[in-house]
Structures are given as structure tokens and as C-alpha cells.
mmCIF entry with sequence, helices, sheets and N, C-alpha, C, O atoms, coordinates in Angstrom:
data_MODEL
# 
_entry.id   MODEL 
# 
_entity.id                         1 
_entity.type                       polymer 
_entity.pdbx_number_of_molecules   1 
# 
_entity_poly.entity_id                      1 
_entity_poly.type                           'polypeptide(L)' 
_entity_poly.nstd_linkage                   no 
_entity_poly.nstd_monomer                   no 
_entity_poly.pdbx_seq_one_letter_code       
;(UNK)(UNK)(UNK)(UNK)(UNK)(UNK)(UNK)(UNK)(UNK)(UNK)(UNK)(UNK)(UNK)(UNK)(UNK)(UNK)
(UNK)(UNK)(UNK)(UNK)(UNK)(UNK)(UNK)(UNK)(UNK)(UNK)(UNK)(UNK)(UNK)(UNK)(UNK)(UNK)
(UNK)(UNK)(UNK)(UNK)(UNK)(UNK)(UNK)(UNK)(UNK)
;
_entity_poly.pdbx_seq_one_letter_code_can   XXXXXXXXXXXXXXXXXXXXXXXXXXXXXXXXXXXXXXXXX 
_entity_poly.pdbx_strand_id                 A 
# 
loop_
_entity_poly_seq.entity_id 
_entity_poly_seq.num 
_entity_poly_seq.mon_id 
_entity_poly_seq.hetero 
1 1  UNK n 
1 2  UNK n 
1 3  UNK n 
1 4  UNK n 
1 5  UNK n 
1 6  UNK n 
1 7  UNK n 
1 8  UNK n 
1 9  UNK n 
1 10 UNK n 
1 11 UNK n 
1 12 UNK n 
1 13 UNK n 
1 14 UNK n 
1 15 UNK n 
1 16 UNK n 
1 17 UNK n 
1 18 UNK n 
1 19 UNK n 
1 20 UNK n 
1 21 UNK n 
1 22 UNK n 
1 23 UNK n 
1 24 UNK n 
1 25 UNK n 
1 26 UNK n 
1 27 UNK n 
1 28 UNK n 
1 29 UNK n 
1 30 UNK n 
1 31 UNK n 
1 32 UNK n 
1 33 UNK n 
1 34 UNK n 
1 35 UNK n 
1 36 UNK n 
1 37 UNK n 
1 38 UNK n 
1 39 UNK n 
1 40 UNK n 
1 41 UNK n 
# 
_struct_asym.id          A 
_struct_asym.entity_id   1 
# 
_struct_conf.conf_type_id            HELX_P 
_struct_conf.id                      HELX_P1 
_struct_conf.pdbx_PDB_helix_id       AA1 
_struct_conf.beg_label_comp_id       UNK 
_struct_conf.beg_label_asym_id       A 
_struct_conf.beg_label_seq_id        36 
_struct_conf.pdbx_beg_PDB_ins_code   ? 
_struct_conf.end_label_comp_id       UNK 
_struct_conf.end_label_asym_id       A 
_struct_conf.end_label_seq_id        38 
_struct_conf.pdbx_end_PDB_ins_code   ? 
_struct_conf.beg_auth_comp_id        UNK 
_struct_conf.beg_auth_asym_id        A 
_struct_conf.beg_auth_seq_id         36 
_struct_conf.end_auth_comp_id        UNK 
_struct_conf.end_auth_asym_id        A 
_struct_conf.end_auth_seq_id         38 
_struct_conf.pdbx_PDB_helix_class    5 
_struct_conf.details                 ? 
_struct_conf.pdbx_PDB_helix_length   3 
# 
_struct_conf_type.id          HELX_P 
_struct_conf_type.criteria    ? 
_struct_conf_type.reference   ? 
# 
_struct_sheet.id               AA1 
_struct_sheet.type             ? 
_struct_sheet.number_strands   2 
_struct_sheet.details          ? 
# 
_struct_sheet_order.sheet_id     AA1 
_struct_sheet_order.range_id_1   1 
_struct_sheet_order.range_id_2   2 
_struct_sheet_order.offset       ? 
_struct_sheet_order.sense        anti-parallel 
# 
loop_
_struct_sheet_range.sheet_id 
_struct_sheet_range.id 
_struct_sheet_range.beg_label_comp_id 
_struct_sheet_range.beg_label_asym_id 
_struct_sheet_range.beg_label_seq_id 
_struct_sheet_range.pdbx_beg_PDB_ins_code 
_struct_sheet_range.end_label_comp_id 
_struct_sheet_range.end_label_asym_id 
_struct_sheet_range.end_label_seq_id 
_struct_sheet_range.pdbx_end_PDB_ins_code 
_struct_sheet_range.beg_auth_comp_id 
_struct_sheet_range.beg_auth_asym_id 
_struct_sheet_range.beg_auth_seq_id 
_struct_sheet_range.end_auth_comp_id 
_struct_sheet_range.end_auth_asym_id 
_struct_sheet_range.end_auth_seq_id 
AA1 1 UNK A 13 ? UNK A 19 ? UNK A 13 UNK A 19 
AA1 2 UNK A 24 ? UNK A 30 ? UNK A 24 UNK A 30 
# 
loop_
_atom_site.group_PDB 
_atom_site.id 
_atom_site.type_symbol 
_atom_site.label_atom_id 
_atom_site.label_alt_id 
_atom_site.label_comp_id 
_atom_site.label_asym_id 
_atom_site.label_entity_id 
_atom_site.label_seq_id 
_atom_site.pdbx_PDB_ins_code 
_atom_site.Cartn_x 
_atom_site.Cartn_y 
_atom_site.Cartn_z 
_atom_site.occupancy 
_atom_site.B_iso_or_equiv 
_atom_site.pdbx_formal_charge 
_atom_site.auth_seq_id 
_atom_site.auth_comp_id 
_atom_site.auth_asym_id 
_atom_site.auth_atom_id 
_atom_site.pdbx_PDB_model_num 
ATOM 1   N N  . UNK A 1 1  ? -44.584 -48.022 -15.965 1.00 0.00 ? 1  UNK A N  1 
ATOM 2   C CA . UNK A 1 1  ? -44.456 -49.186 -15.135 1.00 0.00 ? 1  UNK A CA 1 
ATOM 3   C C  . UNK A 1 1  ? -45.262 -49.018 -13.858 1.00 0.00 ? 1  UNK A C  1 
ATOM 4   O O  . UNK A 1 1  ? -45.319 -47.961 -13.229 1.00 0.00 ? 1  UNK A O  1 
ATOM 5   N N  . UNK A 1 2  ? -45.996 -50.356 -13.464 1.00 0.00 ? 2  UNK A N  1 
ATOM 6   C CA . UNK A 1 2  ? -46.209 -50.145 -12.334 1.00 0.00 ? 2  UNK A CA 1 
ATOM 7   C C  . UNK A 1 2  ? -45.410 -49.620 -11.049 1.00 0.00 ? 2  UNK A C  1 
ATOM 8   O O  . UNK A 1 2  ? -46.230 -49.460 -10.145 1.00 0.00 ? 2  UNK A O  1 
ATOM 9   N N  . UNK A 1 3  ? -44.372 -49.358 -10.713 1.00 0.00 ? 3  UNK A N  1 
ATOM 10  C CA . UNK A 1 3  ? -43.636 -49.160 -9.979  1.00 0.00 ? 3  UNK A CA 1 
ATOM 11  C C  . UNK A 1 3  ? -43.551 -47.403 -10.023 1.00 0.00 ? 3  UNK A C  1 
ATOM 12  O O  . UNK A 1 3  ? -43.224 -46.808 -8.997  1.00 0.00 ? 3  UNK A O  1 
ATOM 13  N N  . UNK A 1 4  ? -43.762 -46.905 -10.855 1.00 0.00 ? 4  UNK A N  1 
ATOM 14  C CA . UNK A 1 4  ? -44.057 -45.279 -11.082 1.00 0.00 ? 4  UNK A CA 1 
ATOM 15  C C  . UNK A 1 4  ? -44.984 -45.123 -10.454 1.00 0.00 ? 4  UNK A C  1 
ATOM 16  O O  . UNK A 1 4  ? -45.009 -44.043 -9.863  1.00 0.00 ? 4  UNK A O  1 
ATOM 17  N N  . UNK A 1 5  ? -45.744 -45.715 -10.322 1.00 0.00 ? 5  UNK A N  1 
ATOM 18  C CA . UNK A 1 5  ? -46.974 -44.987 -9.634  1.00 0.00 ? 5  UNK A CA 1 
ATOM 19  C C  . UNK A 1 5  ? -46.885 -44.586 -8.299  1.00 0.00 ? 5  UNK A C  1 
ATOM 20  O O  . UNK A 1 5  ? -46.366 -45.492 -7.646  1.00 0.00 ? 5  UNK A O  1 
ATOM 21  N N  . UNK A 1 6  ? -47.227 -43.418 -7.474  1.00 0.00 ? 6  UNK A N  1 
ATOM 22  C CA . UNK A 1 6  ? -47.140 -42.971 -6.715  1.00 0.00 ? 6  UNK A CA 1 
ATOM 23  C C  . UNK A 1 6  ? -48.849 -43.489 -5.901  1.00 0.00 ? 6  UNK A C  1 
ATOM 24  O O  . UNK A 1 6  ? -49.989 -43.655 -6.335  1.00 0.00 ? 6  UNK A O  1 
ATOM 25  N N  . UNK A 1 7  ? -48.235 -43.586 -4.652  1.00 0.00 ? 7  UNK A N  1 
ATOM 26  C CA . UNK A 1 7  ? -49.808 -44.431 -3.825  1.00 0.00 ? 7  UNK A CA 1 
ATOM 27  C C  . UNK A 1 7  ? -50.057 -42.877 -3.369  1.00 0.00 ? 7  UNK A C  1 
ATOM 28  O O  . UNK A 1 7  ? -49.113 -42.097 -3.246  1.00 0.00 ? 7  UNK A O  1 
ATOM 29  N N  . UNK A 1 8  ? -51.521 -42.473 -3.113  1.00 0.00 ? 8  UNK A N  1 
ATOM 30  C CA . UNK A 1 8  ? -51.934 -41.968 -2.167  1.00 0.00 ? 8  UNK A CA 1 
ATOM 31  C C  . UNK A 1 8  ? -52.895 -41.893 -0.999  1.00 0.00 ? 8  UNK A C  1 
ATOM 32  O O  . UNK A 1 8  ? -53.740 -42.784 -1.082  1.00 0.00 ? 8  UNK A O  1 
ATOM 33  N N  . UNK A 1 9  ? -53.041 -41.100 0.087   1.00 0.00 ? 9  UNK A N  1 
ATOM 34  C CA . UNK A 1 9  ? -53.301 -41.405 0.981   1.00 0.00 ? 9  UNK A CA 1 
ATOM 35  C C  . UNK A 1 9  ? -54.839 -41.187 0.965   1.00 0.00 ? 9  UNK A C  1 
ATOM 36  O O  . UNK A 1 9  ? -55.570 -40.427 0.331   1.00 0.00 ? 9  UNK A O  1 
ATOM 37  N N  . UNK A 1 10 ? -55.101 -42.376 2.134   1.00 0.00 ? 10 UNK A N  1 
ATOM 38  C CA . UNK A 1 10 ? -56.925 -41.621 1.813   1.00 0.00 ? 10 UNK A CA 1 
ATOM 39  C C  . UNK A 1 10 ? -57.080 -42.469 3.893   1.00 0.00 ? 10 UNK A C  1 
ATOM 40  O O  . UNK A 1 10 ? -57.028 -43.614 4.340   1.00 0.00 ? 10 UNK A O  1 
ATOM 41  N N  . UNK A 1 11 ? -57.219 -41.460 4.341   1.00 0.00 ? 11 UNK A N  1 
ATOM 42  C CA . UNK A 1 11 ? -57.631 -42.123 5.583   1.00 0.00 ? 11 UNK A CA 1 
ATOM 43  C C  . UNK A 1 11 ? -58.832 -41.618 6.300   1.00 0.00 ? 11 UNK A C  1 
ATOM 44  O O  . UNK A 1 11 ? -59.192 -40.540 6.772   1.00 0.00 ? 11 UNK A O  1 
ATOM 45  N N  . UNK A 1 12 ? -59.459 -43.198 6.160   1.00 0.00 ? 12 UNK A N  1 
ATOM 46  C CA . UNK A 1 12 ? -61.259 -43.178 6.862   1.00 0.00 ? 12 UNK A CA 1 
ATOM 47  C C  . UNK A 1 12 ? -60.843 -44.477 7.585   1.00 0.00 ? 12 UNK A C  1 
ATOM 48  O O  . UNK A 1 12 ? -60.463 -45.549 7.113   1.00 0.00 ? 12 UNK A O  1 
ATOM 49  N N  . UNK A 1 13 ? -61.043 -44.032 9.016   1.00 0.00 ? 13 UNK A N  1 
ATOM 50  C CA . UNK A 1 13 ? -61.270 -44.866 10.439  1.00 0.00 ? 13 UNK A CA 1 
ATOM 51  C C  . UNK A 1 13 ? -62.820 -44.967 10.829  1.00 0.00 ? 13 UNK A C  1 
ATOM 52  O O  . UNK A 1 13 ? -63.660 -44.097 10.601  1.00 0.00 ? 13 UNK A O  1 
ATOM 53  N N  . UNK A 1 14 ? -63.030 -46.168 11.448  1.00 0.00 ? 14 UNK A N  1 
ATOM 54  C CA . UNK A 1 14 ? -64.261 -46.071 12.404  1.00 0.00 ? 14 UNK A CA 1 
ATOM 55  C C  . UNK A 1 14 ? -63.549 -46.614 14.135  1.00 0.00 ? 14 UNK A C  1 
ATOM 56  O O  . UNK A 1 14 ? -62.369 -46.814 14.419  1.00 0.00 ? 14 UNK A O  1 
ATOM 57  N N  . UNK A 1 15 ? -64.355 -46.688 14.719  1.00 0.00 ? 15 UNK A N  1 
ATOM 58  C CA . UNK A 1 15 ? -63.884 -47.432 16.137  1.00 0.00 ? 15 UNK A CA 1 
ATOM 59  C C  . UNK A 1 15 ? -65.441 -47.183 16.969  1.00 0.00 ? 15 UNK A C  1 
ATOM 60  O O  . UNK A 1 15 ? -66.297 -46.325 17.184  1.00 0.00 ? 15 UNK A O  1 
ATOM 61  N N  . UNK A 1 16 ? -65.127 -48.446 17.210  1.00 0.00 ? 16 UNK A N  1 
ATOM 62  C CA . UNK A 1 16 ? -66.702 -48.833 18.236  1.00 0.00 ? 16 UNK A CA 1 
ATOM 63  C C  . UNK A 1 16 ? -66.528 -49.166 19.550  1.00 0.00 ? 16 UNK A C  1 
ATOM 64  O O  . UNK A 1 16 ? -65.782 -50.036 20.000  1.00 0.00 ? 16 UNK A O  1 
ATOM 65  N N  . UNK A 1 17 ? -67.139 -48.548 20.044  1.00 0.00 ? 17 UNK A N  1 
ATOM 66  C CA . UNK A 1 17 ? -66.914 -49.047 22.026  1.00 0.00 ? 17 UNK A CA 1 
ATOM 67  C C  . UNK A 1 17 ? -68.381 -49.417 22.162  1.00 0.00 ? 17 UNK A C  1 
ATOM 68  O O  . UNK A 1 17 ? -69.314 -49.128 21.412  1.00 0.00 ? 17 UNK A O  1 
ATOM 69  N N  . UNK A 1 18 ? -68.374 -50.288 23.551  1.00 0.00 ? 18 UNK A N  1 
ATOM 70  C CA . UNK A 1 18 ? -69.716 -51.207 23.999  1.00 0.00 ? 18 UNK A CA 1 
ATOM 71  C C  . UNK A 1 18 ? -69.529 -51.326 25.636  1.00 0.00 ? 18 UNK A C  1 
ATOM 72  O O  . UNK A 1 18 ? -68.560 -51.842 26.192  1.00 0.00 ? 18 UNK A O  1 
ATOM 73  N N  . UNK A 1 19 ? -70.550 -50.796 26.211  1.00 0.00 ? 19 UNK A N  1 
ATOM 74  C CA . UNK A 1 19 ? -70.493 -51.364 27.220  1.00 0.00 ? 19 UNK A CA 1 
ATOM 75  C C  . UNK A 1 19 ? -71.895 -52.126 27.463  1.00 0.00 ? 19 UNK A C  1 
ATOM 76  O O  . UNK A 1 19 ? -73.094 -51.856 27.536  1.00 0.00 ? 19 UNK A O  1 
ATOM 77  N N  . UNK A 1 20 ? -70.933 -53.369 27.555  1.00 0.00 ? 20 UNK A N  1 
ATOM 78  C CA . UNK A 1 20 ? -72.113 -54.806 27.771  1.00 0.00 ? 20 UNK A CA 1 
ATOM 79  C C  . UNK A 1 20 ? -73.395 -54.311 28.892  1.00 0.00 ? 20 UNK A C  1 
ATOM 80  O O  . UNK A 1 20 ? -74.572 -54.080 28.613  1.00 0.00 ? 20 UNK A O  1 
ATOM 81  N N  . UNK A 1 21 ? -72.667 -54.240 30.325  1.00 0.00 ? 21 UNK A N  1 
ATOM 82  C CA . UNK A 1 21 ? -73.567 -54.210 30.874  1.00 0.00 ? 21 UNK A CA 1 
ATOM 83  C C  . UNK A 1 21 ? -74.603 -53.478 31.322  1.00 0.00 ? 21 UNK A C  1 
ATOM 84  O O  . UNK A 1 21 ? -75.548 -53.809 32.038  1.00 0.00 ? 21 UNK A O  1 
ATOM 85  N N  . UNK A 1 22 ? -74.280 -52.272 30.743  1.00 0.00 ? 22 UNK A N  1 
ATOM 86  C CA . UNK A 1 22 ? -75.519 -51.226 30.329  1.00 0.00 ? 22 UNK A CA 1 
ATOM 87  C C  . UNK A 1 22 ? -76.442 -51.277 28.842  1.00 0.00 ? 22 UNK A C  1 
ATOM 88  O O  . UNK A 1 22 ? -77.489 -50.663 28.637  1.00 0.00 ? 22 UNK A O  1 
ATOM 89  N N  . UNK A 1 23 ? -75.768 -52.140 27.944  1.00 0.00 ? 23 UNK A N  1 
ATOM 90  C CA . UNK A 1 23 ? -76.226 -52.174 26.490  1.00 0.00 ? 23 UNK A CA 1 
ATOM 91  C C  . UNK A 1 23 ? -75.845 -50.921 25.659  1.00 0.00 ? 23 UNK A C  1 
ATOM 92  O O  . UNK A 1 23 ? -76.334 -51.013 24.533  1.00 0.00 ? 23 UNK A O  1 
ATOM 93  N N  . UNK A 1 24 ? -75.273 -50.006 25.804  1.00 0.00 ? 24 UNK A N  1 
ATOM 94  C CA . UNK A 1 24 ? -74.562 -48.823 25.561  1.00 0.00 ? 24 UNK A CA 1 
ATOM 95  C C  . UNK A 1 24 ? -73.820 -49.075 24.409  1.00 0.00 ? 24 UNK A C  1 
ATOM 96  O O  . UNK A 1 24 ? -73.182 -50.127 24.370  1.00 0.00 ? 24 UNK A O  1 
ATOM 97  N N  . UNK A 1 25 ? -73.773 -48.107 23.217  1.00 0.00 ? 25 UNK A N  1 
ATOM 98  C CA . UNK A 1 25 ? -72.900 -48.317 22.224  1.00 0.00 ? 25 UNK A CA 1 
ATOM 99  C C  . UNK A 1 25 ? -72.592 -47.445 21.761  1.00 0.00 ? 25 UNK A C  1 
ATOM 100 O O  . UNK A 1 25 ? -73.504 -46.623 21.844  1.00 0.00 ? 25 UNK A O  1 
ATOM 101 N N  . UNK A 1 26 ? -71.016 -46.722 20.807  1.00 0.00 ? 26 UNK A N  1 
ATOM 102 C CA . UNK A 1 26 ? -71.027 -45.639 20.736  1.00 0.00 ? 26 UNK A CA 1 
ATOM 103 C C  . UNK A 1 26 ? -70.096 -46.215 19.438  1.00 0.00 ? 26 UNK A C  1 
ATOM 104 O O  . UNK A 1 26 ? -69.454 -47.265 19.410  1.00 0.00 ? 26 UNK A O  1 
ATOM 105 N N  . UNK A 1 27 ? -70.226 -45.212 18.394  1.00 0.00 ? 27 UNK A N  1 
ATOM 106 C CA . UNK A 1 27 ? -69.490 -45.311 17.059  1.00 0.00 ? 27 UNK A CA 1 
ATOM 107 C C  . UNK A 1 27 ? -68.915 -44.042 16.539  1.00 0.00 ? 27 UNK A C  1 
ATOM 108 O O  . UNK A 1 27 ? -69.421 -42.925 16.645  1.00 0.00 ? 27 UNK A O  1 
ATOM 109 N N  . UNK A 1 28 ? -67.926 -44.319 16.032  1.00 0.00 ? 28 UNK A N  1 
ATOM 110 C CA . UNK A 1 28 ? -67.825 -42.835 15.837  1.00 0.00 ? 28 UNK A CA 1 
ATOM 111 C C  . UNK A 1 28 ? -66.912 -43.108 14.225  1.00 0.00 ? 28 UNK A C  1 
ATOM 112 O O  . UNK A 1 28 ? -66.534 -44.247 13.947  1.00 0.00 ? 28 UNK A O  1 
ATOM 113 N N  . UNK A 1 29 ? -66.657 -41.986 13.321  1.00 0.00 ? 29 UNK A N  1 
ATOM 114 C CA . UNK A 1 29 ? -65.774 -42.213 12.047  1.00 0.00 ? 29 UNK A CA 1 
ATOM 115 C C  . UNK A 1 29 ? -65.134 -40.986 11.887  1.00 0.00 ? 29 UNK A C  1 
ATOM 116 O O  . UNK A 1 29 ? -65.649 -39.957 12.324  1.00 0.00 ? 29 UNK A O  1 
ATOM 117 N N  . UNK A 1 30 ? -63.612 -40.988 11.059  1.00 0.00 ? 30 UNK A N  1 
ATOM 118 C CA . UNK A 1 30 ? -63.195 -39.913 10.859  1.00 0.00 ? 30 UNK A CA 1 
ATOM 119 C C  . UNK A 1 30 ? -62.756 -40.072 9.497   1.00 0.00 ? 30 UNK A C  1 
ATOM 120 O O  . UNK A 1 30 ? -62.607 -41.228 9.103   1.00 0.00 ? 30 UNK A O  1 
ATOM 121 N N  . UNK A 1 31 ? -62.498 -39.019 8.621   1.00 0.00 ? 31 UNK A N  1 
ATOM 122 C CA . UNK A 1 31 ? -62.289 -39.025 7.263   1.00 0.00 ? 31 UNK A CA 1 
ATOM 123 C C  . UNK A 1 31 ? -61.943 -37.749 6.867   1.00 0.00 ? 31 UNK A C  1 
ATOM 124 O O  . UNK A 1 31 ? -62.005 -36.798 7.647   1.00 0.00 ? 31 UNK A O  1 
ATOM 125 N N  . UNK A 1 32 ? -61.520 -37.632 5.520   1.00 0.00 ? 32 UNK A N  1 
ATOM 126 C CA . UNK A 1 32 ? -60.750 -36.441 4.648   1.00 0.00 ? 32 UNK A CA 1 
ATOM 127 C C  . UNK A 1 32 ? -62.096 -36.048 4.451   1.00 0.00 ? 32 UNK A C  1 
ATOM 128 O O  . UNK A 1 32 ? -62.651 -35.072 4.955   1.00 0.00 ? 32 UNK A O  1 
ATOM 129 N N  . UNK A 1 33 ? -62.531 -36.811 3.749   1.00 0.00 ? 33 UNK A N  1 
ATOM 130 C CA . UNK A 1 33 ? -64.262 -36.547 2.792   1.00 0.00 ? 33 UNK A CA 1 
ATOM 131 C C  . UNK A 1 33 ? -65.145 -35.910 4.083   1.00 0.00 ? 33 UNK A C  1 
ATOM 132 O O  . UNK A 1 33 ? -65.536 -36.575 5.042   1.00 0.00 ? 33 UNK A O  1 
ATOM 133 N N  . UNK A 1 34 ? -65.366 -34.470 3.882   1.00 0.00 ? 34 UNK A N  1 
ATOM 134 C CA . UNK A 1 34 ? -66.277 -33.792 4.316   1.00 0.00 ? 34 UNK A CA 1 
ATOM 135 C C  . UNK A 1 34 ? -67.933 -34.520 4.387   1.00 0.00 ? 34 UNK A C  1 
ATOM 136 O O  . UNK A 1 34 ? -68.302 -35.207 3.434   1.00 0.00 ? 34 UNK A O  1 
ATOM 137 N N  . UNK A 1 35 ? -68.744 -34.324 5.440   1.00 0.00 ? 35 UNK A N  1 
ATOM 138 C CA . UNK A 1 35 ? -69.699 -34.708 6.053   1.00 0.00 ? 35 UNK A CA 1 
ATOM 139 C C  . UNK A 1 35 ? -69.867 -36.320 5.862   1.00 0.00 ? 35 UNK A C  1 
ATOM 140 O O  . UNK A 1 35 ? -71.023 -36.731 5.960   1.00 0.00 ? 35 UNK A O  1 
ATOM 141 N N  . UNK A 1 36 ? -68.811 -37.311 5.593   1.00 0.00 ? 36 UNK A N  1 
ATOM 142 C CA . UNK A 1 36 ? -68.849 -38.621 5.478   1.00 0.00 ? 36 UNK A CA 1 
ATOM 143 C C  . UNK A 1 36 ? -69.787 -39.268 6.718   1.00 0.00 ? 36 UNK A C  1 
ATOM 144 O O  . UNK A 1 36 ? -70.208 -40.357 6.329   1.00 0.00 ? 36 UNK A O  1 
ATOM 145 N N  . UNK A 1 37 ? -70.205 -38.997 7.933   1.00 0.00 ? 37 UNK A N  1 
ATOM 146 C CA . UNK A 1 37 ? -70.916 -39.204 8.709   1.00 0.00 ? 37 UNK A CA 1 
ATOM 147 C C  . UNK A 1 37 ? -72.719 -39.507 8.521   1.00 0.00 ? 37 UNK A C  1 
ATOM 148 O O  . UNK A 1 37 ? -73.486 -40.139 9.246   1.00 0.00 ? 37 UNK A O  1 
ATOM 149 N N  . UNK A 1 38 ? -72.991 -38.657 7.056   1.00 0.00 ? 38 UNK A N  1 
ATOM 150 C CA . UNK A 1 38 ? -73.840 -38.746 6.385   1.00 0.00 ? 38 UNK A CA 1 
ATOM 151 C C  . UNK A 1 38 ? -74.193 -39.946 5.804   1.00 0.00 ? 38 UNK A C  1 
ATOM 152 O O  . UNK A 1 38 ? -75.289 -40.490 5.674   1.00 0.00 ? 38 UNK A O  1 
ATOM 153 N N  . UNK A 1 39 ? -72.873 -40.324 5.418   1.00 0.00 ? 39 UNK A N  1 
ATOM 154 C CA . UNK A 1 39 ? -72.906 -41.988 4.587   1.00 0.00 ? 39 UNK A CA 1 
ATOM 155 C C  . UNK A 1 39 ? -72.496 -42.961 5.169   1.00 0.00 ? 39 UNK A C  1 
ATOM 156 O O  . UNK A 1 39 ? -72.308 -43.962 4.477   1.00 0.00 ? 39 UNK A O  1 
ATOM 157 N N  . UNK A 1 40 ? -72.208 -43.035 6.629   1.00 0.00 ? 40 UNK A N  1 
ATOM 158 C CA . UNK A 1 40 ? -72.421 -44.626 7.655   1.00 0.00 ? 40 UNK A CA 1 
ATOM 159 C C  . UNK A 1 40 ? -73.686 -44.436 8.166   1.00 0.00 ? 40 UNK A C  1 
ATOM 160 O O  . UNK A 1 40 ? -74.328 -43.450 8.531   1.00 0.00 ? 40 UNK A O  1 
ATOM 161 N N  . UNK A 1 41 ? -73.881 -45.586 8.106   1.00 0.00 ? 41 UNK A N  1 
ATOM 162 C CA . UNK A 1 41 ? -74.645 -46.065 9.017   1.00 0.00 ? 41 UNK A CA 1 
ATOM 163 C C  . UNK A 1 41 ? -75.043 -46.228 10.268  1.00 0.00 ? 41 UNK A C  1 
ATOM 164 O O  . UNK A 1 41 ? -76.015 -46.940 10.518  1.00 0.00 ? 41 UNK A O  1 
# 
């Protein structure tokens, strides 16, 4: 049954800051998956 199934976890964040009036931008990502930084953009 669907209801057996057990969920698991997988956590990949990004978060972006800006400061307008310098034009400044900064990104950053975190993840389980080793060197994932490789694969954003």
C-alpha cells in the first residue's frame, strides 16, 4: 500500500541576497550530494 512507504529525506536549499544599490549579488546552496555546487548555476 501506498501508505507503507516510508518518505525520505533529501535536503538541497539555495538562498540569494542582493544589494540593489551596489548591484551586488551573492548565492549560495547547501546539499547532502557532495560537490553539488558544481551543478548550479
Amino acid at each position: 500500500m501506498l501508505s507503507d512507504i516510508k518518505p525520505y529525506k533529501l535536503a538541497t536549499f539555495s538562498i540569494v541576497g542582493a544589494d540593489l544599490n551596489k548591484g551586488d549579488w551573492g548565492v549560495a546552496v547547501a546539499s547532502k550530494f557532495i560537490a553539488v555546487g558544481a551543478l548550479v548555476p
